[in-house]
TORKOL-4160 file (C-alpha; in steps of 0.2 Angstrom, whole numbers, padded with zeros to 4 digits, m for minus):
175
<pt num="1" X="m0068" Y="m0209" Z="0046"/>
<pt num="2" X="m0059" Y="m0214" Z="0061"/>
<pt num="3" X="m0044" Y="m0202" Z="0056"/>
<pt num="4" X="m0055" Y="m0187" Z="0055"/>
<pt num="5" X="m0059" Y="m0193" Z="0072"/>
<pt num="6" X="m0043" Y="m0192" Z="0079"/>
<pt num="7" X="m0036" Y="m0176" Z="0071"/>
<pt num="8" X="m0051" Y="m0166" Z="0078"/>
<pt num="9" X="m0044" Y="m0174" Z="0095"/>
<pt num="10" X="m0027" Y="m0169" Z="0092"/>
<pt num="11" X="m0032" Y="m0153" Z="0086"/>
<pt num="12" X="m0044" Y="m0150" Z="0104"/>
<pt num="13" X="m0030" Y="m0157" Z="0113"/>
<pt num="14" X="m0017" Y="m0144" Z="0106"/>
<pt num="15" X="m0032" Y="m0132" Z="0111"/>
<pt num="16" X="m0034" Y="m0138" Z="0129"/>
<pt num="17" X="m0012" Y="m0137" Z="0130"/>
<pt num="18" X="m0014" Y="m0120" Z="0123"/>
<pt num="19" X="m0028" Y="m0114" Z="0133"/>
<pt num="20" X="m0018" Y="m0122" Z="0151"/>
<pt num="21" X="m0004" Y="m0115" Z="0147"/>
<pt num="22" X="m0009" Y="m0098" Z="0142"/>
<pt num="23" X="m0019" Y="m0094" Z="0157"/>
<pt num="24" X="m0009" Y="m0101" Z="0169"/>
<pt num="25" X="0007" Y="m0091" Z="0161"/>
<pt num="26" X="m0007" Y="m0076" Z="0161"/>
<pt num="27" X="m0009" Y="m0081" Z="0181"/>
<pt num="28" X="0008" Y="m0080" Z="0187"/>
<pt num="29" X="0013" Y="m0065" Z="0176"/>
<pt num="30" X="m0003" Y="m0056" Z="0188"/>
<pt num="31" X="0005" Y="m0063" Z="0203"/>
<pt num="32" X="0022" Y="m0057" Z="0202"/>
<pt num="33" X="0014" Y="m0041" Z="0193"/>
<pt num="34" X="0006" Y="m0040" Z="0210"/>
<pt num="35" X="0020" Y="m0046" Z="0221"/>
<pt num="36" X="0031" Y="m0031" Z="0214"/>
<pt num="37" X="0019" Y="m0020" Z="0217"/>
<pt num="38" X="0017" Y="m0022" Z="0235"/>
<pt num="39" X="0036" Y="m0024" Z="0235"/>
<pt num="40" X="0039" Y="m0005" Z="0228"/>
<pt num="41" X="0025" Y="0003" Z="0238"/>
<pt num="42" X="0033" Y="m0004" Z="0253"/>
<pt num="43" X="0051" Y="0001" Z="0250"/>
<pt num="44" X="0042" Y="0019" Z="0245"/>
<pt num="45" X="0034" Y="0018" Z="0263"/>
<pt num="46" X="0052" Y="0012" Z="0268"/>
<pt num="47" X="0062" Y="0025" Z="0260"/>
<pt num="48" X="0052" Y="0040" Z="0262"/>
<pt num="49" X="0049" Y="0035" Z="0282"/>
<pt num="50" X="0062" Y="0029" Z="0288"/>
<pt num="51" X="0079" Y="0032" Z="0277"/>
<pt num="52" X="0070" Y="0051" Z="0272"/>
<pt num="53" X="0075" Y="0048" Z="0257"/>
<pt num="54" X="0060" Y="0044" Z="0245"/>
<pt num="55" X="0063" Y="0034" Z="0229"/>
<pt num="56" X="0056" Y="0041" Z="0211"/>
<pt num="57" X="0056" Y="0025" Z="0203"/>
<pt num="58" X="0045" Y="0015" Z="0216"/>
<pt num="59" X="0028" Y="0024" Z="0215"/>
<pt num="60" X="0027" Y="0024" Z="0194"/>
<pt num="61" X="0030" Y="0006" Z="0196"/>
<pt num="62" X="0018" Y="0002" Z="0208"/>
<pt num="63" X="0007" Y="0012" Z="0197"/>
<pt num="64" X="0013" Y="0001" Z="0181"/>
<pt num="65" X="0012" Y="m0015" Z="0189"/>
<pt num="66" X="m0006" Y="m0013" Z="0198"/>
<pt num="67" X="m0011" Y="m0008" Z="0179"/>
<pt num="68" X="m0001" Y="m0020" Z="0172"/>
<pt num="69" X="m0012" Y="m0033" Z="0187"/>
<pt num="70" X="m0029" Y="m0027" Z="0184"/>
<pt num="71" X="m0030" Y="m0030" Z="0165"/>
<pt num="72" X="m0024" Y="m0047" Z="0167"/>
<pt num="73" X="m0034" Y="m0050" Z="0182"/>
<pt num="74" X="m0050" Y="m0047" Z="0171"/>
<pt num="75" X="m0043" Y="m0058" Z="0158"/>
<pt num="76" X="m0041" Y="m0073" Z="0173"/>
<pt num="77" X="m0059" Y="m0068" Z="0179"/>
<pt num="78" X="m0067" Y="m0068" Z="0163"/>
<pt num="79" X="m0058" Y="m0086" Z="0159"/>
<pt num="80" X="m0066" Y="m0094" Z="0175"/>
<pt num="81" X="m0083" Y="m0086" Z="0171"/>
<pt num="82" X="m0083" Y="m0074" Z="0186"/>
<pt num="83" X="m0090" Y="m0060" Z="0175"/>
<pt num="84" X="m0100" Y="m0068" Z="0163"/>
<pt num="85" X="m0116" Y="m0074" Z="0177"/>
<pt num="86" X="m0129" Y="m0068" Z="0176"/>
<pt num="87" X="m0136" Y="m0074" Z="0190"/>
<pt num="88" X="m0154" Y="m0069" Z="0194"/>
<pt num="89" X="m0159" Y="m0072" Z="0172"/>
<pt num="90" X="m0152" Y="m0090" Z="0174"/>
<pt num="91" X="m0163" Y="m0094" Z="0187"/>
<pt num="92" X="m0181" Y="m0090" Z="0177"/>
<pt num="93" X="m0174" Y="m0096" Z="0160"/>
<pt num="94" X="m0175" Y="m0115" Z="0154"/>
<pt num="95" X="m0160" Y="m0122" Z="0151"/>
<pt num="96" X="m0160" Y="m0120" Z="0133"/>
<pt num="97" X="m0164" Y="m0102" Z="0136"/>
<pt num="98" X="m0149" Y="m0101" Z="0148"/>
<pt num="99" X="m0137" Y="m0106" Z="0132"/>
<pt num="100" X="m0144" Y="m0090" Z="0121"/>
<pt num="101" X="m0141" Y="m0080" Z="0136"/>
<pt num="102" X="m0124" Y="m0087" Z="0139"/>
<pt num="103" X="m0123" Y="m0082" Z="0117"/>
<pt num="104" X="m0129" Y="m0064" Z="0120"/>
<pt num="105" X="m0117" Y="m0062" Z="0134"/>
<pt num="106" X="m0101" Y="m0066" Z="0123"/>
<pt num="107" X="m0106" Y="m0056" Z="0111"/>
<pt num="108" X="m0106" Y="m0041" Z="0120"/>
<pt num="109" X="m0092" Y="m0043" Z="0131"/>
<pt num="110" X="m0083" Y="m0050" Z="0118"/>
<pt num="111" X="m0089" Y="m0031" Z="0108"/>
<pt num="112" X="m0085" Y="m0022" Z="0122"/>
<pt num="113" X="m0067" Y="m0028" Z="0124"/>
<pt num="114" X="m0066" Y="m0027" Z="0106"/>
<pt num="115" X="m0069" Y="m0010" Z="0107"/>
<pt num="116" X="m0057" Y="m0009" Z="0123"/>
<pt num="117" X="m0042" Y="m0016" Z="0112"/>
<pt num="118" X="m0044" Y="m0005" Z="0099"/>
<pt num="119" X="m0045" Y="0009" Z="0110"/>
<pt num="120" X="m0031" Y="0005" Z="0121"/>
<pt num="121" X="m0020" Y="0004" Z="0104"/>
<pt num="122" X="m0025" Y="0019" Z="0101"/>
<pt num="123" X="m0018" Y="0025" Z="0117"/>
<pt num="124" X="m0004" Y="0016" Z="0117"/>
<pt num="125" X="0000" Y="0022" Z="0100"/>
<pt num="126" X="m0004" Y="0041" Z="0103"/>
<pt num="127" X="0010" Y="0041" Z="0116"/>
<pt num="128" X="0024" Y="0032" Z="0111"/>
<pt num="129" X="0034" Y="0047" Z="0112"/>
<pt num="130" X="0030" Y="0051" Z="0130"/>
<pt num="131" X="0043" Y="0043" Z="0145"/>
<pt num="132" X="0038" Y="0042" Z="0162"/>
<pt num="133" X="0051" Y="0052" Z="0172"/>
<pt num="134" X="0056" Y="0041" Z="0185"/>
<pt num="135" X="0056" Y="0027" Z="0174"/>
<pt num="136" X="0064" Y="0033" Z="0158"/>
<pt num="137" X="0053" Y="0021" Z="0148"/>
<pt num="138" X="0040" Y="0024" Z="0135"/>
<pt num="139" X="0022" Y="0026" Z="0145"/>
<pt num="140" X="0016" Y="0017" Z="0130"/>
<pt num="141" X="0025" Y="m0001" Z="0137"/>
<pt num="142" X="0010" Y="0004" Z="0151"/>
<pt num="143" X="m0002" Y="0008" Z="0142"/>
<pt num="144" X="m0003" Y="m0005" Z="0130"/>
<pt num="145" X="m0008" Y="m0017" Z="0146"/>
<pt num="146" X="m0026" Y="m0013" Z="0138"/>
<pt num="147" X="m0025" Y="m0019" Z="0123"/>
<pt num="148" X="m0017" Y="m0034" Z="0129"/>
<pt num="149" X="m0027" Y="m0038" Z="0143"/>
<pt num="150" X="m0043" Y="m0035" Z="0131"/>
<pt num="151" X="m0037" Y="m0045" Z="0118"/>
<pt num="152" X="m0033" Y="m0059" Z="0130"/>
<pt num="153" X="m0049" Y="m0057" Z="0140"/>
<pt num="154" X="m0058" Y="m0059" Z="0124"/>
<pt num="155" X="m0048" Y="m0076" Z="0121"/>
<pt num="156" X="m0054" Y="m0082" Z="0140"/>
<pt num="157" X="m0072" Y="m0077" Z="0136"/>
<pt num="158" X="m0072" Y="m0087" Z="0120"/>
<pt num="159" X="m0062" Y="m0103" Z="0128"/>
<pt num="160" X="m0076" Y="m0100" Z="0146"/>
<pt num="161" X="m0091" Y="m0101" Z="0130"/>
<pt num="162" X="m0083" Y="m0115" Z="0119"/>
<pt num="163" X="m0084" Y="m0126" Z="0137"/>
<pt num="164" X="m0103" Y="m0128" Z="0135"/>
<pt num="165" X="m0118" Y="m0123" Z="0147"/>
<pt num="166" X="m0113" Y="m0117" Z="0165"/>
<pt num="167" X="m0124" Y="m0117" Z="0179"/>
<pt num="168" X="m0123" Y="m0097" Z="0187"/>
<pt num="169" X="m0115" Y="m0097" Z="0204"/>
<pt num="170" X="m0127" Y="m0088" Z="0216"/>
<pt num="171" X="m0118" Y="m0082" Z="0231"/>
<pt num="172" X="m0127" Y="m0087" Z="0245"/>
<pt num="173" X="m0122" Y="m0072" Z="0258"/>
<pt num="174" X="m0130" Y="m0059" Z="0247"/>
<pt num="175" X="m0147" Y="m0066" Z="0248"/>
């Protein structure tokens, strides 16, 4: 018995490694997904302005990195339950009540990214032919942030779900 004990901690320990390190990997990707984003837009502003001389390259990247942002965004949102309250049903259900709800909530945003994924591979696979001019890569490497970023989110909802109940978080300045 006491072995079975220990590799179920092993196996949540690998889990809980897993989980860290994904999402904090998922984080800083966004941040320096972000970052270059603001870097291009501002050497656009730069080299359009002042040199008058505009760059191709800097708005199709800004482009790709803020789409690049947004879907990971969602999927570090998603992890820290920002999108899963549900605020104003939490506070008239019982706390066992709360739990069904918290179910009913991952399974539709786990269907609904589902259905994102599969979408976004569609996409991503309909234009695998196509460059972006200023680019010269595949629009497909940008477009295939939404299957990835839905696949990912659906991960962080199930890991936000496996932690057990969560009290909603009412934000007191919109009341």
């Amino acid at each position: 018995m006491a072995r079975v004990g220990t590799q179920q901690d092993t196996i949540l320990a690998f889990f809980r490694f897993l989980d860290r390190t994904l999402f904090r990997l998922v984080s800083v990707l966004t941040q320096l997904l972000l970052l270059s984003a603001v870097a291009a837009g501002f050497y656009q502003v730069i080299a359009r302005f002042v040199l008058e001389s505009p760059a191709d390259w800097s708005e199709a990247w800004t482009r790709a990195a803020l789409i690049w942002t947004v879907m990971l965004g969602i999927v570090l949102a998603f992890r820290h339950g920002a999108m899963l309250s549900v605020e104003m049903l939490h506070g008239f259900l019982g706390s066992r009540n709360k739990r069904r709800l918290e179910h009913v909530i991952l399974v539709i945003c786990v269907g609904f990214l589902g259905f994102l994924a599969w979408v976004g591979a569609q996409m991503t696979y309909r234009v695998r032919f196509q460059t972006t001019p200023s680019l010269e890569m595949s629009i497909s490497w940008i477009y295939i942030a939404i299957p990835i970023g839905a696949t990912l989110a659906i991960l962080a909802v199930i890991a936000y779900w496996a932690e057990g109940p969560h009290e909603a978080v009412v934000d007191e300045t919109t009341l």
